[in-house]
N, C-alpha and C positions, 0 to 999 in steps of 0.2 A: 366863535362859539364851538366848542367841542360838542360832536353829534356821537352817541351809543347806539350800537345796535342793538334792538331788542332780543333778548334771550328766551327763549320759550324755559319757562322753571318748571319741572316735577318734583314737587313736594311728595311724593308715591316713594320713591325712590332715592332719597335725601333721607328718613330714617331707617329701612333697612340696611342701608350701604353703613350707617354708622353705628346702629345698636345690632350687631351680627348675632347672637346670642337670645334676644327679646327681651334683656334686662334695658330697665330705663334708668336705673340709678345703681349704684356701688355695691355689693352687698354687706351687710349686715357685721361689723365686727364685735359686735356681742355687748359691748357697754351699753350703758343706761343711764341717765343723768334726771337729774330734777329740772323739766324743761321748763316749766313756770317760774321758778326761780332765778334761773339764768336769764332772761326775758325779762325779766325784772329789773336785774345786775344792768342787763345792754340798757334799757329804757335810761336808766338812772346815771350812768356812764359814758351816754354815749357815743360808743364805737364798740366792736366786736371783741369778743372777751377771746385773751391770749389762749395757749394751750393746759400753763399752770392753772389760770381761774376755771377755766372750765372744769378741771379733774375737782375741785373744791365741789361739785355740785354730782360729782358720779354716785351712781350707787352700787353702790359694793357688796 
């Protein structure tokens, strides 16, 4: 049996080290889509809708 030693983990320090900035996600590149309806499309399909299908539900 292979024996680990235990590591003491700081979750403190495991998201400043990686969100250096304070964003938690991507920002914003301005499109807009009918999210109800693509939610629909995936239900009805699926699997997750390519990059063409999705532009079919932007709003413009």
């Amino acid at each position: 049996m292979l024996t680990m030693a235990k590591k003491r983990i700081d979750f403190n320090n495991d998201i400043s080290y990686y969100a250096k900035d304070g964003r938690l996600t991507e920002p914003s590149d301005g499109k807009r889509y009918e999210w109800r309806k693509m939610i629909d499309k995936v239900k009805r399909i699926g699997r997750p809708l390519t990059n063409d299908e999705s532009e079919e539900f932007r709003i413009k």
